[in-house]
MMTF fields as JSON, N, C-alpha, C and O atoms, coordinates in Angstrom:
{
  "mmtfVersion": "1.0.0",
  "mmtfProducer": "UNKNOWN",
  "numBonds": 87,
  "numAtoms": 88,
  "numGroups": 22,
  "numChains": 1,
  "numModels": 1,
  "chainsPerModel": [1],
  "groupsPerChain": [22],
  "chainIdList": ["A"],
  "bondAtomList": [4, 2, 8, 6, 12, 10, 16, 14, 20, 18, 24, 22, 28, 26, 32, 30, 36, 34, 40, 38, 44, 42, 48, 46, 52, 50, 56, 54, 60, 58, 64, 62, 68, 66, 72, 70, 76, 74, 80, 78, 84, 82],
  "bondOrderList": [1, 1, 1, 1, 1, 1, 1, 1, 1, 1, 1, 1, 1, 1, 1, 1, 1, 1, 1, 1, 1],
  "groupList": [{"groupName": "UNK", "atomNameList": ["N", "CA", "C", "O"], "elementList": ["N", "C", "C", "O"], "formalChargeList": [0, 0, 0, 0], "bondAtomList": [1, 0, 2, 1, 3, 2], "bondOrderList": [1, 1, 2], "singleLetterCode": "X", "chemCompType": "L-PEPTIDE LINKING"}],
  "groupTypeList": [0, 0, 0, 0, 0, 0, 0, 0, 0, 0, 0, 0, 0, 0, 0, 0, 0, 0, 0, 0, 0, 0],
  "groupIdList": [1, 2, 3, 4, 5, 6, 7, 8, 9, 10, 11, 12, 13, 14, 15, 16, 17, 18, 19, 20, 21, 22],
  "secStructList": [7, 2, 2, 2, 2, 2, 2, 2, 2, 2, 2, 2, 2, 2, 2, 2, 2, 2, 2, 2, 2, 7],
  "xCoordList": [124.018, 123.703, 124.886, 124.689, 126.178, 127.379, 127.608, 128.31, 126.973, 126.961, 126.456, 126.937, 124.571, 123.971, 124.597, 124.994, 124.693, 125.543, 126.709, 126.701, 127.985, 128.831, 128.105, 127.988, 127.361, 126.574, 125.632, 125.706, 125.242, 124.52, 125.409, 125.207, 126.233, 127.81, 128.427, 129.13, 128.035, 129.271, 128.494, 128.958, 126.831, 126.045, 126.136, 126.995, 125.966, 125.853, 127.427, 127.698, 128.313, 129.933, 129.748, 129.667, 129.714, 129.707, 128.543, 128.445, 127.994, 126.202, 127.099, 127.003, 127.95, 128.2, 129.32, 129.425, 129.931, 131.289, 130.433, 130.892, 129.593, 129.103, 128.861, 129.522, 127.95, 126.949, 128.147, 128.105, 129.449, 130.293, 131.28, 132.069, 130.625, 131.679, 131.167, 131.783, 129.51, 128.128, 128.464, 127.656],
  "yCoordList": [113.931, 112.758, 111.781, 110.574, 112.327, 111.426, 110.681, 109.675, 111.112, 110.748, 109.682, 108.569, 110.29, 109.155, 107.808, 106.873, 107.667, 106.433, 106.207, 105.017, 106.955, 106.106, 105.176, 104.03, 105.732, 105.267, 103.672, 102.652, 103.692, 102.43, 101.301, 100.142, 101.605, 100.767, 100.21, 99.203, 101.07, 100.556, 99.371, 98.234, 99.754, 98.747, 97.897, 97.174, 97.461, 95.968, 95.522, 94.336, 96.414, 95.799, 94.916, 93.69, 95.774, 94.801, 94.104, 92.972, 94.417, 93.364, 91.572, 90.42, 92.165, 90.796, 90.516, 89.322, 90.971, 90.764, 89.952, 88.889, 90.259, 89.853, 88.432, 87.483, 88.277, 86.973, 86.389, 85.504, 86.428, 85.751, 85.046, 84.101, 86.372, 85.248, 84.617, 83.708, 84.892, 84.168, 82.626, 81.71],
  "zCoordList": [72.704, 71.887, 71.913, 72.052, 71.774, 72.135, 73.16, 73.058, 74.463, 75.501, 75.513, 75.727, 75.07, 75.172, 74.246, 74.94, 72.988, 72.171, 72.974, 73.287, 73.587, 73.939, 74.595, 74.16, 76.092, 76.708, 76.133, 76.817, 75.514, 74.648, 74.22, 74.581, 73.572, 73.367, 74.543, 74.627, 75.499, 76.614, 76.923, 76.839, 77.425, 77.793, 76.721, 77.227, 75.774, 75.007, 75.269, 75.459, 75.268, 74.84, 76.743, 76.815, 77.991, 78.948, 78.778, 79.251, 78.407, 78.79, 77.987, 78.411, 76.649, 76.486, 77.065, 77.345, 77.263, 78.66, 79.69, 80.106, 79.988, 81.538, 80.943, 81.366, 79.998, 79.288, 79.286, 80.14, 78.65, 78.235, 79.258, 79.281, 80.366, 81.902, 82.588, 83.144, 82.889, 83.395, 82.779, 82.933]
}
């Protein structure tokens, strides 16, 4: 289950990294 949540976090934390350099 940890896995999966780090996992989820990482994706939104880059997803807005990416949006924010796009």
């Amino acid at each position: 289950m940890t896995r999966l949540s780090f996992t989820y976090n990482e994706k939104q934390f880059y997803l807005s990294a990416f949006n924010g350099l796009g």
